[in-house]
C-alpha positions as CSV (number, residue, x, y, z in Angstrom):
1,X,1.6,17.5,21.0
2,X,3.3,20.0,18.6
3,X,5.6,19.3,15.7
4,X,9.0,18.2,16.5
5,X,12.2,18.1,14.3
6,X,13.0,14.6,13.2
7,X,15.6,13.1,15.4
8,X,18.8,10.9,14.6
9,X,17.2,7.8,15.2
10,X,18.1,5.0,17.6
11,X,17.6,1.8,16.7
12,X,17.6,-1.9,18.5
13,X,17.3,-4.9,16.9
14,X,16.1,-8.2,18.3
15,X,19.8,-8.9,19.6
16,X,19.9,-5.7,22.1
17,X,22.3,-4.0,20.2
18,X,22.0,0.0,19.9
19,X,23.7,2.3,17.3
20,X,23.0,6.1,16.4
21,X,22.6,6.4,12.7
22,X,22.2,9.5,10.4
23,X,19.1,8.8,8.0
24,X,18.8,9.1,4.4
25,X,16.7,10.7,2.4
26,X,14.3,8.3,0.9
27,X,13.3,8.8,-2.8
28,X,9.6,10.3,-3.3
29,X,6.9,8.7,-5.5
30,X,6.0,10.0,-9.0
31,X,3.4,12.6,-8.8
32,X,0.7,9.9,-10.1
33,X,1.7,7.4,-7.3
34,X,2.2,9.4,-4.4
35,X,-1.2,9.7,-3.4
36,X,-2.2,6.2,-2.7
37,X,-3.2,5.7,0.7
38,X,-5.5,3.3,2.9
39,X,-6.4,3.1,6.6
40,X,-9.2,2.4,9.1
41,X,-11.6,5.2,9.5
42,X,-13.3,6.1,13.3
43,X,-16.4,5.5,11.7
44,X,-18.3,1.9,11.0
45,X,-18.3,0.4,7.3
46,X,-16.3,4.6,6.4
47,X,-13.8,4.1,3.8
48,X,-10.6,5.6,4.6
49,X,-8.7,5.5,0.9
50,X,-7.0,8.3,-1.1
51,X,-6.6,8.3,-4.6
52,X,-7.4,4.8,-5.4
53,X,-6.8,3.9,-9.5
54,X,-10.1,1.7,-10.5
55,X,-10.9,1.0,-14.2
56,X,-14.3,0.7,-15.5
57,X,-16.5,-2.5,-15.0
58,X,-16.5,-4.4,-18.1
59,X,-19.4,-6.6,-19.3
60,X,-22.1,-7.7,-16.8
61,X,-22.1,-6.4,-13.1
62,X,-21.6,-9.1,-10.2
63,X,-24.3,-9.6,-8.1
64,X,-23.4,-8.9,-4.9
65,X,-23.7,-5.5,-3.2
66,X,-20.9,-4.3,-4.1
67,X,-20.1,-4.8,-7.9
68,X,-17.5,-2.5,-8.3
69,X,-14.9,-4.3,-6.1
70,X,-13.1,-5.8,-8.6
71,X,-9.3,-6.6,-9.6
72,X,-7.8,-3.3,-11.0
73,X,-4.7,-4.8,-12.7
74,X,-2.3,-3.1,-9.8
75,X,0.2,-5.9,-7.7
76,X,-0.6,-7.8,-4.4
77,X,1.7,-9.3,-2.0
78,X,1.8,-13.1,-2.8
79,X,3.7,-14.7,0.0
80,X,4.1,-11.6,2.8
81,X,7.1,-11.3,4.8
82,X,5.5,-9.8,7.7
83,X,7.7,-7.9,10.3
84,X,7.0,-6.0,13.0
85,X,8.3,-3.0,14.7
86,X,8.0,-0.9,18.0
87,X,8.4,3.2,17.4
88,X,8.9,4.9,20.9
89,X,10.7,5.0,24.1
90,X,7.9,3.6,25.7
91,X,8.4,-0.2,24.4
92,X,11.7,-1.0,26.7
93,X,9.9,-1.5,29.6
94,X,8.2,-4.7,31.1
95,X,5.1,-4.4,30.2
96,X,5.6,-3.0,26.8
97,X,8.2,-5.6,26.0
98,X,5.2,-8.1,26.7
99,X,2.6,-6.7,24.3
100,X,5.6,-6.4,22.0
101,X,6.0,-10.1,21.9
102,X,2.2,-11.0,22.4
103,X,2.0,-9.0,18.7
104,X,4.7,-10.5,17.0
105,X,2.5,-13.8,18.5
106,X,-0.5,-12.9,16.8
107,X,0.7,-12.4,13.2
108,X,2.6,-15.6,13.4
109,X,-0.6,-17.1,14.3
110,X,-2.9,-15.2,12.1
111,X,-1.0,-16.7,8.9
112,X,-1.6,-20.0,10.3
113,X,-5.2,-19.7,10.6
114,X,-8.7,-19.3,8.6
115,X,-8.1,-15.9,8.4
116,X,-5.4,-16.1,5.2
117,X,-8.4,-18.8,3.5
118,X,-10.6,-15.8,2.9
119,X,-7.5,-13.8,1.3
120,X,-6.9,-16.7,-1.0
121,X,-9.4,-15.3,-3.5
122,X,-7.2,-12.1,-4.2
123,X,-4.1,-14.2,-4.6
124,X,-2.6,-13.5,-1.5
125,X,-0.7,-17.2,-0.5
126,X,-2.6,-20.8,-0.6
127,X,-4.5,-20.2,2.6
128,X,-3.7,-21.1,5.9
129,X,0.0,-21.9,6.8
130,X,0.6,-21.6,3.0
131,X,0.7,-17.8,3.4
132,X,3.7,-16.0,4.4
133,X,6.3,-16.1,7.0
134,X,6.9,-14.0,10.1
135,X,10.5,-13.3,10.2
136,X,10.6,-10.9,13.5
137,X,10.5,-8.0,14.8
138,X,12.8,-4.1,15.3
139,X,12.8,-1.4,18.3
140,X,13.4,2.3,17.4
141,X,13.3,4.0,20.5
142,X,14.5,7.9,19.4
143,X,11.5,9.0,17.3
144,X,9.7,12.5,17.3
145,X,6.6,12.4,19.6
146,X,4.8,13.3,16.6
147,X,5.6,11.9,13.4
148,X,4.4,12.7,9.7
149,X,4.8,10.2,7.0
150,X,7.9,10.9,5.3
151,X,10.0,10.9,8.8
152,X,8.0,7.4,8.4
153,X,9.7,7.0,5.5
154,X,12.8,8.1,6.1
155,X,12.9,6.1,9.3
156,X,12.5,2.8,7.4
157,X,14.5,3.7,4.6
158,X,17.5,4.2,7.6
159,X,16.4,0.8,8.7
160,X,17.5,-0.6,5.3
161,X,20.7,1.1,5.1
162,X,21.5,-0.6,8.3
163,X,20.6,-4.0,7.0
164,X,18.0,-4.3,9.7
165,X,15.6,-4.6,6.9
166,X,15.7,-6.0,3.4
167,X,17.9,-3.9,1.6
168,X,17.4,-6.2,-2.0
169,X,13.6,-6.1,-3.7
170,X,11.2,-6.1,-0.5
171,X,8.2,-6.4,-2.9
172,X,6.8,-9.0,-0.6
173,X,7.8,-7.5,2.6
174,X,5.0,-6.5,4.4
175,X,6.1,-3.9,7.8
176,X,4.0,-3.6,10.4
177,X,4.6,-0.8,12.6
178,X,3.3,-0.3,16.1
179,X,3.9,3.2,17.9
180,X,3.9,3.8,21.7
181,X,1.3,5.9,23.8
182,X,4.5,8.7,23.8
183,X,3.8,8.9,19.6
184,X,1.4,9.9,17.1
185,X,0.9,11.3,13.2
186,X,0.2,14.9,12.6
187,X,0.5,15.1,8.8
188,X,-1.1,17.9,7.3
189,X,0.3,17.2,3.9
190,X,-1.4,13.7,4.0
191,X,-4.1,14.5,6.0
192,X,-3.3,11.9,8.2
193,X,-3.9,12.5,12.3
194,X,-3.4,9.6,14.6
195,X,-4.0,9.7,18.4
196,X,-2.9,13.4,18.5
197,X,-4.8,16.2,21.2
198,X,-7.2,17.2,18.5
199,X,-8.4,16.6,14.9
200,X,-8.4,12.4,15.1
201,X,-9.0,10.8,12.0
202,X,-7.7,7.8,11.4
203,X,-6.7,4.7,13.6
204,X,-4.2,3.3,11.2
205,X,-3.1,3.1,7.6
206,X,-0.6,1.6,5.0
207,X,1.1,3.2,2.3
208,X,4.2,2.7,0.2
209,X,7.4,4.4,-1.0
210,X,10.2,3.1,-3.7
211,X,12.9,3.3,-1.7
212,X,16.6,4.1,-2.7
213,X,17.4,1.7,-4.0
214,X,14.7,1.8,-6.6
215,X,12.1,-0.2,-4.9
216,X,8.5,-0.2,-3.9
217,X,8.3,-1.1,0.1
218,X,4.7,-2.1,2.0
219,X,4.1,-0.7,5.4
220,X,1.0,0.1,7.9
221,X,1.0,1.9,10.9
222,X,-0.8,1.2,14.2
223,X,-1.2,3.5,16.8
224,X,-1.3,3.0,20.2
225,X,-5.4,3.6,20.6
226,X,-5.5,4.8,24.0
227,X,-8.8,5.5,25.8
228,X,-8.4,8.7,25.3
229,X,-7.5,8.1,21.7
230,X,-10.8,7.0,21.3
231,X,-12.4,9.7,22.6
232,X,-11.3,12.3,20.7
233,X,-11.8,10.3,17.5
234,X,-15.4,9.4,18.0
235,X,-16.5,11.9,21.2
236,X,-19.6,11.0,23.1
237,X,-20.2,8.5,20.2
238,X,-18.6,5.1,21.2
239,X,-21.3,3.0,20.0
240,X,-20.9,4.2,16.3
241,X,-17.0,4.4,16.3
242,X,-15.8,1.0,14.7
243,X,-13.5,0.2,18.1
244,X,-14.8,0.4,21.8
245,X,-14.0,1.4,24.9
246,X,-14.9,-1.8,26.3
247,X,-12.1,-3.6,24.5
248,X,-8.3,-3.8,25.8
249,X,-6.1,-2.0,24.0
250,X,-4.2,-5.3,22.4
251,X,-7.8,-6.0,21.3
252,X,-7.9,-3.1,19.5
253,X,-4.3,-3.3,18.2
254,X,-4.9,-6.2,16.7
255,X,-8.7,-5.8,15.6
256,X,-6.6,-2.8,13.4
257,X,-3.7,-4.4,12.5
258,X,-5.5,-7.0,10.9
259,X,-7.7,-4.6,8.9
260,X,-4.5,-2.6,7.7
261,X,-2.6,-6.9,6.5
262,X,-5.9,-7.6,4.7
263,X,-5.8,-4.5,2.8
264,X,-2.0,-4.2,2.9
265,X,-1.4,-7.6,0.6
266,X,-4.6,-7.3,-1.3
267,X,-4.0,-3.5,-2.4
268,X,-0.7,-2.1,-1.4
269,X,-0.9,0.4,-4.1
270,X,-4.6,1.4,-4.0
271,X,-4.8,-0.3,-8.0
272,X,-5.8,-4.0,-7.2
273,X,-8.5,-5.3,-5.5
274,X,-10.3,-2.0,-4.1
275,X,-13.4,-0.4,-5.0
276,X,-13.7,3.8,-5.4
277,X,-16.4,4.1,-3.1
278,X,-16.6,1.7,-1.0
279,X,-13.0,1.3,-0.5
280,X,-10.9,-1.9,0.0
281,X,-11.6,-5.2,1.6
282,X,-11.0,-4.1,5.5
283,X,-13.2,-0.6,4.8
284,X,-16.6,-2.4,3.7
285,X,-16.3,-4.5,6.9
286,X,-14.9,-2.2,9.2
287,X,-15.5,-1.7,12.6
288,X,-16.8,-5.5,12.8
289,X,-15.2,-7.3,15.4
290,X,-14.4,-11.4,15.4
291,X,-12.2,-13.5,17.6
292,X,-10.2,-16.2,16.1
293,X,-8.9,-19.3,18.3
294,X,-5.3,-20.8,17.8
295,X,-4.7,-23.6,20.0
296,X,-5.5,-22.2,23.5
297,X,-5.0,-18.5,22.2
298,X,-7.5,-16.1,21.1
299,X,-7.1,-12.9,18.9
300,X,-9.3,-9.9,18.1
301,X,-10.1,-9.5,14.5
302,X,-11.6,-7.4,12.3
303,X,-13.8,-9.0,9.7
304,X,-12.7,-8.6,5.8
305,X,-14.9,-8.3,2.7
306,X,-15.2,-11.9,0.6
307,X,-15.7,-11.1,-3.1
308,X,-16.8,-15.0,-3.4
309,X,-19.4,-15.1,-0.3
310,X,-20.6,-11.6,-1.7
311,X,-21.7,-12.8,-5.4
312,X,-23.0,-15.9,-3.7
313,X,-25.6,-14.8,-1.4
314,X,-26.6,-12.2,-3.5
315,X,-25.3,-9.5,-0.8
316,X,-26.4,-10.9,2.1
317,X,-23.0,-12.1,3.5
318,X,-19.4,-11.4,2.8
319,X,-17.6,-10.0,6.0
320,X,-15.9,-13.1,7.6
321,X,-13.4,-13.6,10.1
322,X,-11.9,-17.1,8.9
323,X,-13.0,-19.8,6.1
324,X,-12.8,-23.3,6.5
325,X,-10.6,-23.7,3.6
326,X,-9.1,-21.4,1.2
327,X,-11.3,-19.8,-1.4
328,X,-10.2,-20.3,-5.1
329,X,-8.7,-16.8,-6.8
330,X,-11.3,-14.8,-8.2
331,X,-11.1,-14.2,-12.5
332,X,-9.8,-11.9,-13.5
333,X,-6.7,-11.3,-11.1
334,X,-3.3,-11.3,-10.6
């Protein structure tokens, strides 16, 4: 796909209603926060961060394996506001408009389950149910078929002039976009490639921009990790690539998605709980697969670093899917 110019946007909210809008420029980042980025590398356990701000350790290392994830004095998201929403032409029909809702399913259920118990520890909600809200979902239909991150930007930024997103503080909303099969990220500036013919290096990220208005706003994308997607970001090497072949694409979706929330309201702004090397909590456990069980649903996961079940085994365990109960906040945090 080449490089198209950004399109007025169309966008649908939940009620069916359509109106063409003119977008507005979003404000840019200072120099020394624009860089921050996070997303979920091709490769198993690869961190996929950008100019993340650590401090040194002081006093005695933990001793776990990795001591330098530690709290680095930047915000988290303390009771997300998650919505979703579906970039593409693609998501109107049927079967699109199923997988659409089957999503917006699995983040209401993954704030209800064990899942928000390991994010306790990094201040993110009280644990399970006690977590966040879901408050629904939008449909832009008119995007470019490939995208770079400030027509992201701008796109959301639209959405708030509109009032189909928060246009007040948003520091706790937490946007989860999903592209179609039609759409993908070519950002050279960035470095960012997303399910585009060549040059694949990344299946999702989050990043942040201070909107208008004058404030900071959380988002991730998702792609739409194709088969072929796959195979241009890990060719001929499927069983080192942290997603599979073998899995549906909604297993993939969400096995991502869930990597890009735990990092998302742990570290929105690569300065809070995130380790230089290493990366942040999805990184040191990516590419590890879990499945957890709401009622008579089941989701794909990804597994997400535990500080806690780190210093406690010494290193020998601390990528989990769920806990039974919510772990206490580490000290120091927020």
């Amino acid at each position: 796909m080449c490089a198209k110019k950004a399109k007025k946007v169309t966008d649908a909210s939940t009620s069916g209603k359509r109106k063409n809008v003119q977008k507005r420029k979003a404000k840019s980042l200072a120099p020394h926060l624009r860089p921050h980025r996070g997303g979920v590398s091709p490769r198993m356990y690869a961190p996929a961060v950008r100019g993340a701000k650590t401090r040194a350790q002081q006093g005695k290392a933990d001793p776990g394996k990795y001591p330098n994830f530690h709290y680095q004095g930047g915000p988290v998201i303390a009771s997300p506001e998650v919505r979703t929403s579906f970039w593409g032409p693609l998501w109107g029909d049927a079967d699109h408009q199923g997988r659409a809702q089957r999503l917006n399913q699995f983040h209401r259920d993954l704030l209800q389950s064990g899942f928000m118990n390991v994010l306790s520890q990094y201040g993110v909600g009280q644990g399970a149910g006690k977590a966040g809200t879901f408050l629904g979902d939008t449909f832009i239909s008119d995007v470019s078929s490939t995208l770079t991150d400030p027509v992201i930007r701008s796109t959301i930024q639209s959405a708030i002039d509109r009032g189909v997103l928060p246009s007040g503080d948003p520091s706790n909303v937490a946007l989860v976009i999903y592209l179609d099969e039609n759409t993908g990220i070519n950002d050279p500036t960035d470095q960012l490639v997303l399910c585009e013919p060549k040059n694949d290096n990344a299946f999702g990220y989050h990043d942040f921009f201070v909107t208008t208005a004058g404030h900071k706003f959380y988002y991730a994308v998702i792609p739409a990790l194709t088969d072929s997607c796959l195979k241009e970001s890990c060719p001929g090497q499927d069983s080192g690539c942290s997603l599979h072949l073998v899995q549906t694409q909604e297993q993939r979706q969400t096995q991502v998605a869930s990597h890009e929330f735990a990092e998302m309201v742990t570290d929105p702004e690569l300065n809070a709980w995130v380790d230089a090397k290493a990366g942040e909590n999805g990184d040191i456990c990516n590419g590890e697969p879990a499945t957890i069980n709401l009622g008579a649903k089941t989701w794909t996961v990804q597994r997400t670093y535990s500080k806690t079940d780190d210093i406690a085994t010494k290193g020998q365990s601390f990528c989990l899917a769920s806990a039974p109960s919510p772990i206490p906040r580490l000290k120091p945090g927020p």
